[in-house]
Backbone as CSV, one residue per row, in Angstrom:
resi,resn,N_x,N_y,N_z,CA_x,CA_y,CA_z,C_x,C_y,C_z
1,UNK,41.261,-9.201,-2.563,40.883,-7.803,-2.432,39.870,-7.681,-1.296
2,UNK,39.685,-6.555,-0.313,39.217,-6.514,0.534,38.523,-5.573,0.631
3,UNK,37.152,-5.728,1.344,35.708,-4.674,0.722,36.187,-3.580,1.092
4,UNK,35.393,-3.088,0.417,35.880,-0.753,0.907,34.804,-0.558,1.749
5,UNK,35.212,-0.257,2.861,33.921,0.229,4.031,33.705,1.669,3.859
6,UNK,32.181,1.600,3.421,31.678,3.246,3.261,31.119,3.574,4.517
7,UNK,31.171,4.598,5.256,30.531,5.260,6.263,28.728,5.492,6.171
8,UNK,28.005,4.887,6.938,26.759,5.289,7.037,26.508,5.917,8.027
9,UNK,25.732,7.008,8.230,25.355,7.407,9.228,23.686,7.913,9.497
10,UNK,23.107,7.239,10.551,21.892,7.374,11.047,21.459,8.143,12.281
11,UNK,20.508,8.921,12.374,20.629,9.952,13.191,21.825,10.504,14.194
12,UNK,22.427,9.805,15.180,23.184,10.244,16.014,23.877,8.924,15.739
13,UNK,24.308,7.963,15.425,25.503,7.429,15.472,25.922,6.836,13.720
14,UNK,27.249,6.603,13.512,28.315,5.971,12.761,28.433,4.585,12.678
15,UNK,28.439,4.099,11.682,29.097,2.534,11.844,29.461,2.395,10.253
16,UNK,30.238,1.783,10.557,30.961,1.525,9.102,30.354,0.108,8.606
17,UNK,29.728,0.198,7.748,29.554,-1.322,6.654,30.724,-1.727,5.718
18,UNK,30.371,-2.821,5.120,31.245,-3.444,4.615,30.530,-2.788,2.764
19,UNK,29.438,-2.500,2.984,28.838,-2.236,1.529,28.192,-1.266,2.082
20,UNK,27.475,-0.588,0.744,27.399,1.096,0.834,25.913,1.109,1.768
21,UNK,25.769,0.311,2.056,23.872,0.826,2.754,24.253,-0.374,3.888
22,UNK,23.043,-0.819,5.179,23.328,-1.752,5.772,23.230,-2.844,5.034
23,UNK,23.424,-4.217,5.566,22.917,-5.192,4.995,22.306,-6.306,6.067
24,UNK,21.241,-6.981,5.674,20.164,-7.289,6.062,20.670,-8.599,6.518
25,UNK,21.817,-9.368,6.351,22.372,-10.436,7.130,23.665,-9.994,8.090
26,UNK,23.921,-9.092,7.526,25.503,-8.324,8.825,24.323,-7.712,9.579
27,UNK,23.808,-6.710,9.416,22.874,-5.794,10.551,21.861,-5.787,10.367
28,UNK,21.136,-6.936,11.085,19.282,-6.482,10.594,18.805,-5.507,11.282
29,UNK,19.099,-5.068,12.142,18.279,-4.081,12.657,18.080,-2.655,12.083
30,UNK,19.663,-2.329,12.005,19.871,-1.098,10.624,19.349,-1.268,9.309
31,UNK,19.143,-2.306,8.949,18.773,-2.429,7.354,17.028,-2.334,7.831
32,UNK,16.683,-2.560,8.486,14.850,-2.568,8.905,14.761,-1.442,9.106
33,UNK,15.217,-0.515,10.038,15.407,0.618,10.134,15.738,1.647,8.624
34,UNK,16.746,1.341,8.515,16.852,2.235,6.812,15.494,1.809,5.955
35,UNK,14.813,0.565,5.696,13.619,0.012,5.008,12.830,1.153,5.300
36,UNK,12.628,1.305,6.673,11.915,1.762,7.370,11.327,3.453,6.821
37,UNK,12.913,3.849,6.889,13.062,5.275,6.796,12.903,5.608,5.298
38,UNK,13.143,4.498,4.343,12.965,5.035,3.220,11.698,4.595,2.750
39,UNK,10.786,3.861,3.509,9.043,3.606,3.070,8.384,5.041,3.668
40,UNK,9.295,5.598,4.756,8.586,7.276,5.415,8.811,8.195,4.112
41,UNK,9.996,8.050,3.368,10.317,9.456,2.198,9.022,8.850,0.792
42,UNK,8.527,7.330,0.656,7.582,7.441,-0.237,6.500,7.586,-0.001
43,UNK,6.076,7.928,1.561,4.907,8.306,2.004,4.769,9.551,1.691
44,UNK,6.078,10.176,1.791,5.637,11.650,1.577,5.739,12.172,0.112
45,UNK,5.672,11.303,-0.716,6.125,11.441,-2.215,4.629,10.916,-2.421
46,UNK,3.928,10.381,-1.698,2.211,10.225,-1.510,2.393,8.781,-3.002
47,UNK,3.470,8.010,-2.264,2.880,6.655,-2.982,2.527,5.926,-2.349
48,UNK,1.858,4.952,-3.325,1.048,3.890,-2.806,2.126,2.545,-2.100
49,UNK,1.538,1.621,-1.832,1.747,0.544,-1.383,2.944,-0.112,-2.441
50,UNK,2.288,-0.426,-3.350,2.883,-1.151,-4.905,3.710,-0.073,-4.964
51,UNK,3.560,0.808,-5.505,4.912,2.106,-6.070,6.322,2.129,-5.200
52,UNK,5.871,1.924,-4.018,6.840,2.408,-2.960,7.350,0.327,-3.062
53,UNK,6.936,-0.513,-3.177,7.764,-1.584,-3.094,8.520,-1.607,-4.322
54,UNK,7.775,-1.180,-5.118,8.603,-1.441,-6.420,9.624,0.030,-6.998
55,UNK,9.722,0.466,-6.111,10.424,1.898,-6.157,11.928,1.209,-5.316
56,UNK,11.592,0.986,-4.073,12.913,0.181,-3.513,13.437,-0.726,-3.669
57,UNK,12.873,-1.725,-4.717,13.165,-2.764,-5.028,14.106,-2.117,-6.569
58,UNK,13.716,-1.183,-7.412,14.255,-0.935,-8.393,15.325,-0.188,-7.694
59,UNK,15.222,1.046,-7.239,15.980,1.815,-6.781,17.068,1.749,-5.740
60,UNK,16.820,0.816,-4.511,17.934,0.507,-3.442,17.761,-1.466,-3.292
61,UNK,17.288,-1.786,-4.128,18.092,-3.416,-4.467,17.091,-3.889,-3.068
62,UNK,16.179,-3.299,-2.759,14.917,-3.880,-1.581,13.892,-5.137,-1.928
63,UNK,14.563,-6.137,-1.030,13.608,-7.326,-1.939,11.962,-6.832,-1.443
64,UNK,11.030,-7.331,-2.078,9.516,-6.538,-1.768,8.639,-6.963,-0.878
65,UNK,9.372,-8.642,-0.708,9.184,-9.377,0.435,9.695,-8.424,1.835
66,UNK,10.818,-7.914,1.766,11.199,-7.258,2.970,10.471,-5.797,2.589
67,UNK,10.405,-5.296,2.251,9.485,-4.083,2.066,8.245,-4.027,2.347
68,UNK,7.788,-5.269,2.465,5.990,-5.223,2.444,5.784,-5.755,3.849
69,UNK,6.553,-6.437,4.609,6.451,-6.836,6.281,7.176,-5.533,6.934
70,UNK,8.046,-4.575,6.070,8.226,-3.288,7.147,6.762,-2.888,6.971
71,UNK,6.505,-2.594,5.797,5.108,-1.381,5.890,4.325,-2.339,6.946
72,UNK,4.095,-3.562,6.713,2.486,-3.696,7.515,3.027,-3.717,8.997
73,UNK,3.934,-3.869,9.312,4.361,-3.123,10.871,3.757,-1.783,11.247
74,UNK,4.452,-1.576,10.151,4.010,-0.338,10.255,2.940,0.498,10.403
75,UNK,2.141,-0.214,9.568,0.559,-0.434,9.726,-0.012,-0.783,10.833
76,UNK,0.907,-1.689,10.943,0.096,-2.373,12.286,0.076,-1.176,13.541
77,UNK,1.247,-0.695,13.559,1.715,0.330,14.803,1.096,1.933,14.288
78,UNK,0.290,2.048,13.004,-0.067,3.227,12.786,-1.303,3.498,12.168
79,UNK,-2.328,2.512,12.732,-3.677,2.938,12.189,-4.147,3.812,11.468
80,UNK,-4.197,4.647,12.219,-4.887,6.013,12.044,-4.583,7.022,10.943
81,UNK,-2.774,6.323,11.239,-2.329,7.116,9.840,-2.744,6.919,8.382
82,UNK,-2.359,5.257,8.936,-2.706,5.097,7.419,-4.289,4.704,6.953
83,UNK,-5.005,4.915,7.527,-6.691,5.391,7.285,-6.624,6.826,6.917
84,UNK,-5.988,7.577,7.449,-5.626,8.858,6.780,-4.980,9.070,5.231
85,UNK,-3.989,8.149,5.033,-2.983,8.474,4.088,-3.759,7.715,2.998
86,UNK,-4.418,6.422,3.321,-5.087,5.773,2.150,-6.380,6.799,1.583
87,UNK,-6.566,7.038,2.671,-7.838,7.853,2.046,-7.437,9.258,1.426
88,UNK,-6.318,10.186,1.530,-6.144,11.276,1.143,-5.330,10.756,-0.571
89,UNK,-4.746,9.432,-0.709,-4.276,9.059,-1.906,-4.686,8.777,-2.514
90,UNK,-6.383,8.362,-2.247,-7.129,7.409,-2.937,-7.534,8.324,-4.232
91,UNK,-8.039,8.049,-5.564,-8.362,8.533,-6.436,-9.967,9.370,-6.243
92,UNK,-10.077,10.770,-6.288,-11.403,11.399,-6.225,-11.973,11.388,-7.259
93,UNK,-13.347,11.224,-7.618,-14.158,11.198,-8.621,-14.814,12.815,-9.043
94,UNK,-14.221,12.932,-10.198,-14.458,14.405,-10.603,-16.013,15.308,-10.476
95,UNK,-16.227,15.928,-9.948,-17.306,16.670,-9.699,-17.857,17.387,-10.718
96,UNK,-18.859,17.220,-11.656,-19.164,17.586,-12.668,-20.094,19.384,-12.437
């Protein structure tokens, strides 16, 4: 039996996989990229570090090892942001 190629598509181009998302030994670059794009949708869901590895790891089969060297790229290439984002997530202490 021979795999069913589902259509993915990423901003402006098509490529057909052999399985429903990229995969990280046929296309690394697309699968870093998709990592990528789906650590941006738990930023904006304002999770943390841990939540968001263990969110893709439950949810799209993301080992956390590969999840946790996209973010600190990411990190690495976005300071500012994430001095921003840690600090706007961080827990505030109630003002009595």
């Amino acid at each position: 039996m021979s795999p069913r190629f589902v259509q993915y598509s990423y901003p402006t181009t098509e490529i057909m996989y052999p399985h429903f998302y990229p995969c990280l030994h046929c296309h690394p670059h697309s699968y870093i990229r998709m990592v990528q794009h789906l650590i941006e949708r738990c930023l904006l869901l304002h999770m943390s570090r841990d939540q968001c590895v263990k969110t893709l790891a439950e949810h799209a089969s993301i080992r956390p090892l590969v999840t946790l060297t996209v973010w600190r790229e990411l990190q690495k290439e976005n300071k500012h942001f994430f001095q921003a984002y840690f600090h706007a997530i961080s827990p505030r202490p109630l003002n009595e």
